[in-house]
MIFIRO-363434 format. One record per residue (C-alpha): residue number from 1; residue in one letter; y, x, z. Coordinates in pm, 1 decimal, padded with zeros to 6 digits. Last residue first. Example, Ala and Ser with C-alpha at 12.3 -4.5 7.8 and 13.67 -1.06 7.14 Angstrom:
# residues 2
+-----+---+----------+----------+----------+
|   k | r |       yy |       xx |       zz |
+-----+---+----------+----------+----------+
|   2 | s | -00106.0 |  01367.0 |  00714.0 |
|   1 | a | -00450.0 |  01230.0 |  00780.0 |
+-----+---+----------+----------+----------+
This chain:
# residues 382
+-----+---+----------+----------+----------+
|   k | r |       yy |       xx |       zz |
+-----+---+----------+----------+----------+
| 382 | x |  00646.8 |  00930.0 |  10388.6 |
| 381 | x |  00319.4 |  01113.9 |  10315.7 |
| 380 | x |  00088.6 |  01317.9 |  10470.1 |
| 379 | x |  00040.8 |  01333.2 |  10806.2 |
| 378 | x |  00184.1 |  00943.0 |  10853.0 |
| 377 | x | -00026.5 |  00833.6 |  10505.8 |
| 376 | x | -00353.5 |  01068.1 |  10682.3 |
| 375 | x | -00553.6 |  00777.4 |  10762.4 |
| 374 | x | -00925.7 |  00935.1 |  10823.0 |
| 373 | x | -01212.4 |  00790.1 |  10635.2 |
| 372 | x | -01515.9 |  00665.3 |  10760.4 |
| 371 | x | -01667.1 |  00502.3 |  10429.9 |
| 370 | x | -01611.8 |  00112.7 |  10421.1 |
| 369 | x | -01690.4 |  00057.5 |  10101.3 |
| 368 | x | -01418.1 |  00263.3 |  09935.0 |
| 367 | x | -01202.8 | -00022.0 |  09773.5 |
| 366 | x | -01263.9 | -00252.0 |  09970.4 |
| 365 | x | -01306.7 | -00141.3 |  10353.3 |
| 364 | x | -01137.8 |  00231.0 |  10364.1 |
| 363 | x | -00852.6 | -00010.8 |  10118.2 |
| 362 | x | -00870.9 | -00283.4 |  10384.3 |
| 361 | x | -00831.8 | -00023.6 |  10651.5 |
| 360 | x | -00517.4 |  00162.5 |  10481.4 |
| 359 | x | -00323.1 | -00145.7 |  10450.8 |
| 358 | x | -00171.1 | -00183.8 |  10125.2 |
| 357 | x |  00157.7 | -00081.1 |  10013.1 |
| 356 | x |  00083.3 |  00023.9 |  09687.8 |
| 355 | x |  00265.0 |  00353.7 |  09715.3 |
| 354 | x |  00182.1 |  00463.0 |  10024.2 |
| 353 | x | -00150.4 |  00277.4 |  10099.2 |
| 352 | x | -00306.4 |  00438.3 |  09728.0 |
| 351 | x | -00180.6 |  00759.0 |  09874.2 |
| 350 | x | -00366.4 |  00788.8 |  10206.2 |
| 349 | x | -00698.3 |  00606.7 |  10060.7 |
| 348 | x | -00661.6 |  00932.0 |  09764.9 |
| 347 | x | -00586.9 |  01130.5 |  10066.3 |
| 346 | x | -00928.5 |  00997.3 |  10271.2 |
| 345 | x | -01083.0 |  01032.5 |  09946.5 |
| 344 | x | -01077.6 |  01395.6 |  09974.1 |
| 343 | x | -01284.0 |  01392.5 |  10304.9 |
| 342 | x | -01145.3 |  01640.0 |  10546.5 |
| 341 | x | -01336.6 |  01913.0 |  10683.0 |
| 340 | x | -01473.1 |  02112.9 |  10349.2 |
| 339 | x | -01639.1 |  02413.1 |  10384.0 |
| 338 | x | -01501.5 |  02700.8 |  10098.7 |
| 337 | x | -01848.7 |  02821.2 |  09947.4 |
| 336 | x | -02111.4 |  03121.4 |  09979.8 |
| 335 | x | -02348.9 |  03078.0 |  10330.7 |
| 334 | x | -02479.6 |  02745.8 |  10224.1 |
| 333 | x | -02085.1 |  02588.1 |  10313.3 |
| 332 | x | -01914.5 |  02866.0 |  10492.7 |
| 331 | x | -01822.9 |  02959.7 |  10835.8 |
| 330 | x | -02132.1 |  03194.8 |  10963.1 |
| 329 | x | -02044.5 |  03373.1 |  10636.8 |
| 328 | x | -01666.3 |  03450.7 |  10728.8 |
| 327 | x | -01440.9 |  03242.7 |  10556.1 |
| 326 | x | -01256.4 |  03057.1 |  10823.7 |
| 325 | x | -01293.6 |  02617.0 |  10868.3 |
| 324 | x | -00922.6 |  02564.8 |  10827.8 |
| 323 | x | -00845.5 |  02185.7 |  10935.2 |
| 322 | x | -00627.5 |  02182.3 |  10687.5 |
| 321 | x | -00260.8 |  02075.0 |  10607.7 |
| 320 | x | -00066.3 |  02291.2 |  10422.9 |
| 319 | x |  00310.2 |  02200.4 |  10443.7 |
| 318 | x |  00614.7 |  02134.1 |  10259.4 |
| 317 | x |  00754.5 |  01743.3 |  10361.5 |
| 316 | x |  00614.3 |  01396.1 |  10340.7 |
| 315 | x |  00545.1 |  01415.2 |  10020.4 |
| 314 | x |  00704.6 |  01031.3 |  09901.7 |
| 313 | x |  00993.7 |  01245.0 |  09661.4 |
| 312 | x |  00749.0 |  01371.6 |  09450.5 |
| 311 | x |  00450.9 |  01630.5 |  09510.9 |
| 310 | x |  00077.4 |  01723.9 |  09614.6 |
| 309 | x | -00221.6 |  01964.0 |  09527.1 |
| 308 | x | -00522.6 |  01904.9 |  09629.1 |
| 307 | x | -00745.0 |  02196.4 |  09748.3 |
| 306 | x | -01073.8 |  02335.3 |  09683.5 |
| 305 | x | -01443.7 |  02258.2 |  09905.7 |
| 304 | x | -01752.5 |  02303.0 |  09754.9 |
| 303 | x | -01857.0 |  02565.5 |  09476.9 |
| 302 | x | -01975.5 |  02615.1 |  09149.8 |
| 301 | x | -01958.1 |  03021.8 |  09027.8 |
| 300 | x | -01654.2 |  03260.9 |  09006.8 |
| 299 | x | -01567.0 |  03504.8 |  08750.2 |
| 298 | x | -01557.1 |  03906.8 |  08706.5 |
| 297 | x | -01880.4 |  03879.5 |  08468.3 |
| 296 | x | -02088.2 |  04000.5 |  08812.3 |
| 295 | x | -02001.5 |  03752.2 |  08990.9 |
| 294 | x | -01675.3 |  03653.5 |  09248.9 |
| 293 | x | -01745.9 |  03586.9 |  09591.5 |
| 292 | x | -01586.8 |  03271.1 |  09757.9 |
| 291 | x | -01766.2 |  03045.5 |  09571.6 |
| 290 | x | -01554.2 |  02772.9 |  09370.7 |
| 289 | x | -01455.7 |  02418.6 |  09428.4 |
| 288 | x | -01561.9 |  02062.2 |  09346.1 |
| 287 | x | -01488.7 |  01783.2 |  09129.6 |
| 286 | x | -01109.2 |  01801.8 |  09120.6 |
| 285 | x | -00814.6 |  01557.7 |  09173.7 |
| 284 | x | -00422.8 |  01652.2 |  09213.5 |
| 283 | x | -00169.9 |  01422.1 |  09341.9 |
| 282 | x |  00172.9 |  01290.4 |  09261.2 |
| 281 | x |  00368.3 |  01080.6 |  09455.1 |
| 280 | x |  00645.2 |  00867.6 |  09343.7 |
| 279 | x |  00958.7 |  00743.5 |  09496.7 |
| 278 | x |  01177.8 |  00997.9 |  09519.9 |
| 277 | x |  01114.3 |  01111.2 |  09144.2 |
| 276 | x |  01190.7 |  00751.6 |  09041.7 |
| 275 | x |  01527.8 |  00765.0 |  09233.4 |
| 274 | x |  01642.7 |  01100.9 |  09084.7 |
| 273 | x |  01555.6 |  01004.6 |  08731.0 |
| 272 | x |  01229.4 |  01127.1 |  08593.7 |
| 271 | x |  01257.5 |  01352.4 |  08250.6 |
| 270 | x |  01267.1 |  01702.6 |  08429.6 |
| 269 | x |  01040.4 |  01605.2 |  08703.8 |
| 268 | x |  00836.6 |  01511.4 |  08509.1 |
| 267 | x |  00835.2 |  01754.0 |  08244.4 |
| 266 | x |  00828.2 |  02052.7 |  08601.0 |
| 265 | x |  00510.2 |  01892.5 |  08723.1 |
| 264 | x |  00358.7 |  01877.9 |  08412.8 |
| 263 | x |  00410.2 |  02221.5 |  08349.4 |
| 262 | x |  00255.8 |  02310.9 |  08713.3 |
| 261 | x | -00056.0 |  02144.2 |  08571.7 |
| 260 | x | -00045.8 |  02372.4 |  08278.6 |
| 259 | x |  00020.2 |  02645.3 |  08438.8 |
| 258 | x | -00259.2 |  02627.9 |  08680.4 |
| 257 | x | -00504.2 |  02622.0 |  08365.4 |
| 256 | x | -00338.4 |  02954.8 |  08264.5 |
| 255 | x | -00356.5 |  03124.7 |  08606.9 |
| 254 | x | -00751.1 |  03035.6 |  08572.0 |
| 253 | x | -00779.5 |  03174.1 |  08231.9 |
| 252 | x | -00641.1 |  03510.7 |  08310.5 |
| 251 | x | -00324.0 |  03647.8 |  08492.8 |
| 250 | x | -00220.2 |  03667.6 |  08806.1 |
| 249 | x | -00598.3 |  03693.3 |  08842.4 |
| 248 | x | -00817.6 |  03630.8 |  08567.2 |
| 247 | x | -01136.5 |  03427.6 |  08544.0 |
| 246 | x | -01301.5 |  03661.4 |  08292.6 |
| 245 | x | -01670.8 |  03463.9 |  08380.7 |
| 244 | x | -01761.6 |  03150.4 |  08527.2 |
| 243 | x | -01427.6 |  03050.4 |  08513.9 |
| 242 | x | -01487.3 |  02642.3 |  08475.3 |
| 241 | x | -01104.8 |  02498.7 |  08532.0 |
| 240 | x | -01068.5 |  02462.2 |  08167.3 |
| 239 | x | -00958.0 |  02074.1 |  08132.6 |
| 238 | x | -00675.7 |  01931.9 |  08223.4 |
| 237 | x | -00620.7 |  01542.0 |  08281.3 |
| 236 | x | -00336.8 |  01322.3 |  08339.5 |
| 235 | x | -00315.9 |  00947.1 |  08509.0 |
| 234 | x | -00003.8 |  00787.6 |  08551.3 |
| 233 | x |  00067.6 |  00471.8 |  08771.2 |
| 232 | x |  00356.3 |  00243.4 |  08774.9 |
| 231 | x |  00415.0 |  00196.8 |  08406.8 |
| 230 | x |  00768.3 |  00114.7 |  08302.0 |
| 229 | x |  00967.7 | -00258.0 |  08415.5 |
| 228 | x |  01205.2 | -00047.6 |  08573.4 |
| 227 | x |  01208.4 |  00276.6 |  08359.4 |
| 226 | x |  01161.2 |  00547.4 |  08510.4 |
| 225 | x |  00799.4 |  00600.8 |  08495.3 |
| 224 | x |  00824.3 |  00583.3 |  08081.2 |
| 223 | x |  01069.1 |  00847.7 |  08120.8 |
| 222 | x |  00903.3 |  01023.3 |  08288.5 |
| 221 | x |  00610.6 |  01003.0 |  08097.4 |
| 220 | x |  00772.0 |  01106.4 |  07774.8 |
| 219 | x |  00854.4 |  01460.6 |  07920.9 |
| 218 | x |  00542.8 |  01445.8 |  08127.4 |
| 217 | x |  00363.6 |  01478.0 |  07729.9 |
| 216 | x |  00560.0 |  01727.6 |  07628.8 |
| 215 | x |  00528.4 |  01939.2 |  07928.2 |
| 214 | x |  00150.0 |  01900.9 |  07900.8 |
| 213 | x |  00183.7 |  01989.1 |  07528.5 |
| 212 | x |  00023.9 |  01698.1 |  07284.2 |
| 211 | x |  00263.0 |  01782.4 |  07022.2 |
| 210 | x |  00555.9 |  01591.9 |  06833.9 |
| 209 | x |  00479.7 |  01280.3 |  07000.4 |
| 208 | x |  00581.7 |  00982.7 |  06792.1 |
| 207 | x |  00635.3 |  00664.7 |  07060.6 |
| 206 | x |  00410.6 |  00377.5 |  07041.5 |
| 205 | x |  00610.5 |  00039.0 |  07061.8 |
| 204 | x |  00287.2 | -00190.0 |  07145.5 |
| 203 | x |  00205.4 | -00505.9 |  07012.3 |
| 202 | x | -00096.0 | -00344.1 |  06793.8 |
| 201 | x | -00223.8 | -00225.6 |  07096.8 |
| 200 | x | -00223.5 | -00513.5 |  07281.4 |
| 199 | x | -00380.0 | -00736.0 |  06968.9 |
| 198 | x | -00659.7 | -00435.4 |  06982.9 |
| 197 | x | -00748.2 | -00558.7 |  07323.0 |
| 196 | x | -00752.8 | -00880.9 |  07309.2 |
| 195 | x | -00969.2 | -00801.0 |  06999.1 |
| 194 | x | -01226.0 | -00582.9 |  07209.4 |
| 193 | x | -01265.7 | -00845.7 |  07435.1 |
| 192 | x | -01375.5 | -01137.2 |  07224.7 |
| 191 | x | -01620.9 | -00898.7 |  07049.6 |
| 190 | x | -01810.3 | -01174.4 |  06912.6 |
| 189 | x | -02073.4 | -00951.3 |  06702.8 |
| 188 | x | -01885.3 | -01094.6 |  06352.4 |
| 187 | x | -01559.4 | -01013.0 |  06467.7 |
| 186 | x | -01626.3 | -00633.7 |  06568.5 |
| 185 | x | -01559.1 | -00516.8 |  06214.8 |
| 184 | x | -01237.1 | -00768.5 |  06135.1 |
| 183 | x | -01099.5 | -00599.0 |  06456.0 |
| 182 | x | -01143.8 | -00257.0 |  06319.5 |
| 181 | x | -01004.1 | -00340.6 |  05979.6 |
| 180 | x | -00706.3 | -00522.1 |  06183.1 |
| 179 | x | -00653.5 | -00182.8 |  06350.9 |
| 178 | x | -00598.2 |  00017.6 |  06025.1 |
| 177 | x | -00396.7 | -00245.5 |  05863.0 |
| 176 | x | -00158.0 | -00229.4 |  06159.3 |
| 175 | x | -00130.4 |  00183.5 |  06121.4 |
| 174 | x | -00155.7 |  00357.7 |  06413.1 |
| 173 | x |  00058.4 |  00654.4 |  06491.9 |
| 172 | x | -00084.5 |  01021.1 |  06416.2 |
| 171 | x |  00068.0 |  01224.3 |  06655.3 |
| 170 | x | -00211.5 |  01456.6 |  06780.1 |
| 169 | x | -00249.0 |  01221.5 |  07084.9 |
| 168 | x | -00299.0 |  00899.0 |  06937.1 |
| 167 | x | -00329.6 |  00648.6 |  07161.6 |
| 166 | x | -00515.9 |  00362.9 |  07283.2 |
| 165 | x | -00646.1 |  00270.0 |  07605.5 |
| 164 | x | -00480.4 | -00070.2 |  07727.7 |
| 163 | x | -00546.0 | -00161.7 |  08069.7 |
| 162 | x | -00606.9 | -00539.0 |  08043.4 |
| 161 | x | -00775.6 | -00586.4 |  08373.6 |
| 160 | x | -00825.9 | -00340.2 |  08693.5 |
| 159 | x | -01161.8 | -00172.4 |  08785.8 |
| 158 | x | -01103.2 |  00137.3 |  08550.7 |
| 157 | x | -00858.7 |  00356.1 |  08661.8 |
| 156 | x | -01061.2 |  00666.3 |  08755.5 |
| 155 | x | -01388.5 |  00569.7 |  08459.9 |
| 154 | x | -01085.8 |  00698.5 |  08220.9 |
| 153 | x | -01065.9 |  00482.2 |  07928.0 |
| 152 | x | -01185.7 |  00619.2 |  07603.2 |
| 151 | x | -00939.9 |  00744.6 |  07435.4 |
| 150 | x | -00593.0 |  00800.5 |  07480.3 |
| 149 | x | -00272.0 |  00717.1 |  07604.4 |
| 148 | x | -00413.6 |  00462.3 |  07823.0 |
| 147 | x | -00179.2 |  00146.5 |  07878.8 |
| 146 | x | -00207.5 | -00132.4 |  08105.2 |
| 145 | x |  00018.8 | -00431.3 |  08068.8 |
| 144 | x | -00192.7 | -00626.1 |  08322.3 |
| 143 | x | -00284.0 | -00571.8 |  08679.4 |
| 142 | x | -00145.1 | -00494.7 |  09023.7 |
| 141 | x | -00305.3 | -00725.4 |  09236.1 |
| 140 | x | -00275.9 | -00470.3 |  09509.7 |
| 139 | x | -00636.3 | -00490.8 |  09521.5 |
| 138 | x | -00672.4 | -00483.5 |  09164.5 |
| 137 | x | -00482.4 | -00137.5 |  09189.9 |
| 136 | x | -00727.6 | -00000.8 |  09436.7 |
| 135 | x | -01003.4 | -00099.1 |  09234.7 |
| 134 | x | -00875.4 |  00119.3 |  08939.2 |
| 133 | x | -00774.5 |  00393.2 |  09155.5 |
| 132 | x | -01117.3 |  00446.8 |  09312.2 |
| 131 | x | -01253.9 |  00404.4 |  08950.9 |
| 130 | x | -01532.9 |  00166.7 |  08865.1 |
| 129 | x | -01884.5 |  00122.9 |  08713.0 |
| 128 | x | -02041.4 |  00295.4 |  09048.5 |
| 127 | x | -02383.5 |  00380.8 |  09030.8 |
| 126 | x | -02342.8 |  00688.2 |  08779.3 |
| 125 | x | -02336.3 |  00928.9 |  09022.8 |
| 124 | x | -02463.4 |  00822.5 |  09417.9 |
| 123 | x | -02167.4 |  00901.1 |  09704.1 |
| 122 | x | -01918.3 |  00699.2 |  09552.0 |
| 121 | x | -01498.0 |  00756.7 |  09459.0 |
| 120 | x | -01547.4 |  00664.0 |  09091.8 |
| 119 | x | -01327.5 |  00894.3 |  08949.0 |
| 118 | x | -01410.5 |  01215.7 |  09172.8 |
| 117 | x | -01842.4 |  01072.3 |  09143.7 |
| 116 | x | -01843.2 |  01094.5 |  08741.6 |
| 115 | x | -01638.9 |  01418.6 |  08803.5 |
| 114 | x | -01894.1 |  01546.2 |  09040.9 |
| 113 | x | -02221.8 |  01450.6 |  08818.4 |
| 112 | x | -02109.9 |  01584.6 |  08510.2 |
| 111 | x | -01971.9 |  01883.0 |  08631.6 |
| 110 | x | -02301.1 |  01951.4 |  08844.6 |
| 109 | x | -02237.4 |  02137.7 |  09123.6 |
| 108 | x | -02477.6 |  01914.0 |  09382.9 |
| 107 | x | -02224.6 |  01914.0 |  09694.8 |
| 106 | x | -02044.3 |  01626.0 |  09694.0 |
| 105 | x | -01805.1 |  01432.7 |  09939.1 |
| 104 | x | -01514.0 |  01480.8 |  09774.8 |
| 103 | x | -01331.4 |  01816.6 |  09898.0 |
| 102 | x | -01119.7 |  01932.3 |  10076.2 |
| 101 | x | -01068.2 |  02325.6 |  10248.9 |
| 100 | x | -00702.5 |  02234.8 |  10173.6 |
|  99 | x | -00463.3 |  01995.5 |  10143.3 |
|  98 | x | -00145.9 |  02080.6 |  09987.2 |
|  97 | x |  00258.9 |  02056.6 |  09976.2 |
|  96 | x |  00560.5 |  01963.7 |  09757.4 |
|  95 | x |  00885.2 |  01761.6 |  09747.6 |
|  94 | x |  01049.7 |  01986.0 |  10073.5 |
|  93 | x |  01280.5 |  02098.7 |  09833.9 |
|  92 | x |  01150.7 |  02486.9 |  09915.0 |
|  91 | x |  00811.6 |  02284.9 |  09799.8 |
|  90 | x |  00970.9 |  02185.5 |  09453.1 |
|  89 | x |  01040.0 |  02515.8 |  09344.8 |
|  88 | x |  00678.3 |  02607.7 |  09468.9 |
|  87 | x |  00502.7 |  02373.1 |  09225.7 |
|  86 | x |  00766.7 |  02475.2 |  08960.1 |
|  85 | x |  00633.7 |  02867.0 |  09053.2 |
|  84 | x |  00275.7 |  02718.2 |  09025.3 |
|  83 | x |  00168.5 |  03030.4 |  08828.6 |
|  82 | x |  00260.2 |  03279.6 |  09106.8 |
|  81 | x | -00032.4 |  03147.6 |  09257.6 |
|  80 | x |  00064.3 |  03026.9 |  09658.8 |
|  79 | x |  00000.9 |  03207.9 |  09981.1 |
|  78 | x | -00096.7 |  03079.6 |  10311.5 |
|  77 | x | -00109.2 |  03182.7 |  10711.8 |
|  76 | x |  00190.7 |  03198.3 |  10762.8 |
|  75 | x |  00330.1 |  02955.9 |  10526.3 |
|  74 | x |  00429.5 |  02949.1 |  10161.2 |
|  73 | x |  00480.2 |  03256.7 |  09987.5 |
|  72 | x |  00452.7 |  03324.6 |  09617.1 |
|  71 | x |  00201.1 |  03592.6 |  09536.9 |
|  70 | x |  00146.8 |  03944.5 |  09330.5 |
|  69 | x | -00138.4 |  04124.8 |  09294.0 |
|  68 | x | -00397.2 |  03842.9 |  09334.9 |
|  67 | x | -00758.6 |  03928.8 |  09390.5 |
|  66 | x | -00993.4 |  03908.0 |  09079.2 |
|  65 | x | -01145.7 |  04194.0 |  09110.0 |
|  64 | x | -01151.7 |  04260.9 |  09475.6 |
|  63 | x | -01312.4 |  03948.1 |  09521.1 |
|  62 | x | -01581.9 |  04003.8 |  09802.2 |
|  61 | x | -01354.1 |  04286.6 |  09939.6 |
|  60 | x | -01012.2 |  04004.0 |  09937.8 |
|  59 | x | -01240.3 |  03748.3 |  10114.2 |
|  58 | x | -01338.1 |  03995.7 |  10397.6 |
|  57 | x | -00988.3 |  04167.5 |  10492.2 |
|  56 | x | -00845.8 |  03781.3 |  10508.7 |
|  55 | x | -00455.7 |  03905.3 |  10549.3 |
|  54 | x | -00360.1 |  03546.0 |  10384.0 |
|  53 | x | -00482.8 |  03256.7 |  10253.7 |
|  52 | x | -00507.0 |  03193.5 |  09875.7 |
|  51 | x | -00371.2 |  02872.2 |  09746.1 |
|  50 | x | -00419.0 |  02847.7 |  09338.8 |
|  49 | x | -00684.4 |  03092.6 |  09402.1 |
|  48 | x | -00872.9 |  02955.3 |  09734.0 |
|  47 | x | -00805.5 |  02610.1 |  09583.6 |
|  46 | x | -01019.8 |  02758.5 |  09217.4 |
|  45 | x | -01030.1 |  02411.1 |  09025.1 |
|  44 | x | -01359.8 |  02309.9 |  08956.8 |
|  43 | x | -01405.8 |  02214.0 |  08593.7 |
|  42 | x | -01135.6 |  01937.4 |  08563.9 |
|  41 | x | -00862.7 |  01920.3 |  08700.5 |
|  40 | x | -00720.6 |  01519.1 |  08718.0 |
|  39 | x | -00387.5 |  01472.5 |  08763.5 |
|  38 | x | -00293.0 |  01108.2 |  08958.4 |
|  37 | x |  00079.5 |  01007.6 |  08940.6 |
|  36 | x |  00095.6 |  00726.0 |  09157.9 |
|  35 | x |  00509.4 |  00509.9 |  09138.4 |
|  34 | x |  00659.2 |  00368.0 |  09327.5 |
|  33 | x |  00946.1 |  00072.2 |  09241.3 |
|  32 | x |  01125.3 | -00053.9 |  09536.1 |
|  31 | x |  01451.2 |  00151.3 |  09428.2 |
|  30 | x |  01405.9 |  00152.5 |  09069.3 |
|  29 | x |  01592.4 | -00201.2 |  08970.4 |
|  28 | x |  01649.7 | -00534.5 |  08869.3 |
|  27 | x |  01237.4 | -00561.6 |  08873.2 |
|  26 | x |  01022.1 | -00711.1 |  08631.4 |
|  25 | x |  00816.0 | -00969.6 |  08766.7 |
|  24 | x |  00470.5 | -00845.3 |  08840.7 |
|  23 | x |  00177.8 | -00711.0 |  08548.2 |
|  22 | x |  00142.2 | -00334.9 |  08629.4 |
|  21 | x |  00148.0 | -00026.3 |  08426.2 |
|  20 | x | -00126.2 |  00192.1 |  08393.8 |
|  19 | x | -00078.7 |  00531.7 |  08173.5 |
|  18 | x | -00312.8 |  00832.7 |  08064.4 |
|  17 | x | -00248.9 |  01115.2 |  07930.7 |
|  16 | x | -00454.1 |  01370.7 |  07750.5 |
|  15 | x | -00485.8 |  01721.4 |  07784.6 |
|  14 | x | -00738.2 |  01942.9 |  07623.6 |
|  13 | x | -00723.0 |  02288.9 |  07761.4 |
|  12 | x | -00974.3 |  02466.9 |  07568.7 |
|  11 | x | -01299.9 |  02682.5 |  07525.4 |
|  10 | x | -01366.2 |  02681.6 |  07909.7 |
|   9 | x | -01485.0 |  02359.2 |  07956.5 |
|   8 | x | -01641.4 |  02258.6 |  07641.2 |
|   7 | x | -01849.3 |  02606.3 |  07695.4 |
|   6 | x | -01979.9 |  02495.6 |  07978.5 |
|   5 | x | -02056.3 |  02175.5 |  07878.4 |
|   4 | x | -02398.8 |  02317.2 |  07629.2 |
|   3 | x | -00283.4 |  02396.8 |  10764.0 |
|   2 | x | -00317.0 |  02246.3 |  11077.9 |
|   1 | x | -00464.7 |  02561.1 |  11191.1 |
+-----+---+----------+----------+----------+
């Protein structure tokens, strides 16, 4: 078909959001202006939950706990979480659709060492200083007037100059005295960076955020996007993917963490005019998947392949693509995972030539070291 930090994980949803706008002429209008809207999930996101396939006899035995009781449909052969119901509201627009049985090339299960290698877009964790996204956008020359909504820096977009990486996301705005006691501090060790860096942030018009809700947050993004000399690239993050145990089914911890992505679809495209929203893509980014069979505490344990989720007006239209590998044991990853078939940063290549309008082989060669990736921008995107 062509379809411990445990804990940290679990205990909360922290969101924070992330922004990188670009240093060209400012232009007289939206219409050439696209836009990369990377979230990241963090803790393993569940693709055989968020996008369960259907009439599997096998898969629905090994989690007949945690199967879902009620679905939206999608294809034939796939079903969607009735948590993504924005997610699905944009595919009957033909502004959604997935990847699945994906993954990064990865197979350890460590958190820490798959999200170091998701950002970074290498085969060795911790040897790469740089995010995928961060080198793509130097290669598009796309660089200055940076700004993180929060600290520190995401390792995803780092690569490209002058990203600024302050703010507050409980509300609390900055005070000018504040920042010039941290500069004065860092003066004496010849911090030449780190001042450039606070004189950005004190020059910036910081908005007062009345919470640090996903919606809230895509709310402001949008509008941010939207604007024509606005950021060009968005990066948000949720945490909580990790069910080891209570994962839920409709309902539960995992249906919860969906929500909040699919709440950050629906802020942006709430708060995005109608030409942004056509031209931007949003993607999803996870470290790994989750087993097939659920455990004994009626939760799933670290697995391979998952999904990525995909919308905005530059989807190509409402489809799962996958190579679909099957589910019985024979078919899995070490007899117990989702297999993976297509390289994950093949997409993120994909995307990055899309909107930054780059040739895929010099990002495969640059950016991701010359990796055999696939070019899916004609499969995928438009």
């Amino acid at each position: 078909m062509k379809i411990n930090r445990r804990n940290f994980l679990k205990s909360t949803i922290f969101t924070s959001l992330y922004f990188a706008g670009f240093g060209s002429p400012l232009l007289g209008s939206n219409k050439n202006k696209k836009n990369l809207i990377v979230i990241m999930l963090r803790g393993g996101m569940d693709g055989l939950c968020a996008i369960p396939v259907k009439n599997d006899k096998r898969f629905e035995k090994l989690r007949s706990k945690i199967n879902l009781d009620r679905t939206l449909t999608l294809t034939n052969d796939f079903d969607l979480h009735p948590a993504l119901d924005d997610f699905k509201r944009l595919w009957d627009k033909n502004l959604a659709a997935a990847v699945h049985a994906t993954s990064i090339p990865y197979t350890g299960r460590s958190h820490f060492d798959g999200q170091n290698l998701m950002e970074s877009g290498g085969n060795v964790p911790y040897q790469i200083k740089t995010g995928w996204l961060g080198r793509g956008m130097k290669l598009a020359n796309l660089k200055g007037d940076g700004l993180a909504l929060a600290l520190p820096m995401p390792l995803l977009i780092r690569g490209v100059p002058m990203n600024d990486n302050y703010y507050p996301v409980k509300g609390t705005i900055p005070r000018a005295e504040i920042l010039d006691e941290i500069k004065r501090s860092y003066i004496e060790h010849n911090e030449e960076l780190l001042n450039d860096t606070l004189e950005i942030i004190k020059k910036r018009e910081f908005d007062a955020y009345s919470s640090r809700d996903n919606f809230d947050l895509a709310l402001n993004a949008g509008k941010k996007l939207s604007k024509p000399n606005g950021p060009r690239v968005a990066v948000f993050e949720v945490d909580g993917f990790d069910t080891h145990a209570a994962q839920g089914a409709t309902n539960g911890a995992h249906a919860d963490c969906l929500h909040e992505f699919d709440n950050i679809l629906k802020g942006l495209k709430q708060s995005m005019n109608s030409e942004t929203f056509k031209n931007s893509l949003i993607v999803t980014l996870t470290e790994f998947g989750r087993t097939i069979k659920q455990n004994s505490s009626n939760g799933t344990e670290h697995g391979y392949a998952s999904a990525v989720l995909m919308a905005g007006g530059l989807v190509k239209k409402a489809q799962v693509y996958s190579d679909w590998p099957g589910l019985k044991r024979k078919e899995l990853f070490e007899g117990r995972d989702l297999n993976s078939t297509i390289d994950a940063r093949s997409i993120y290549a994909s995307a990055m030539s899309t909107v930054f309008d780059l040739d895929f082989k010099r990002i495969q060669k640059e950016v991701f070291w010359g990796e055999k990736l696939e070019n899916l921008s004609d499969k995928l995107f438009s």
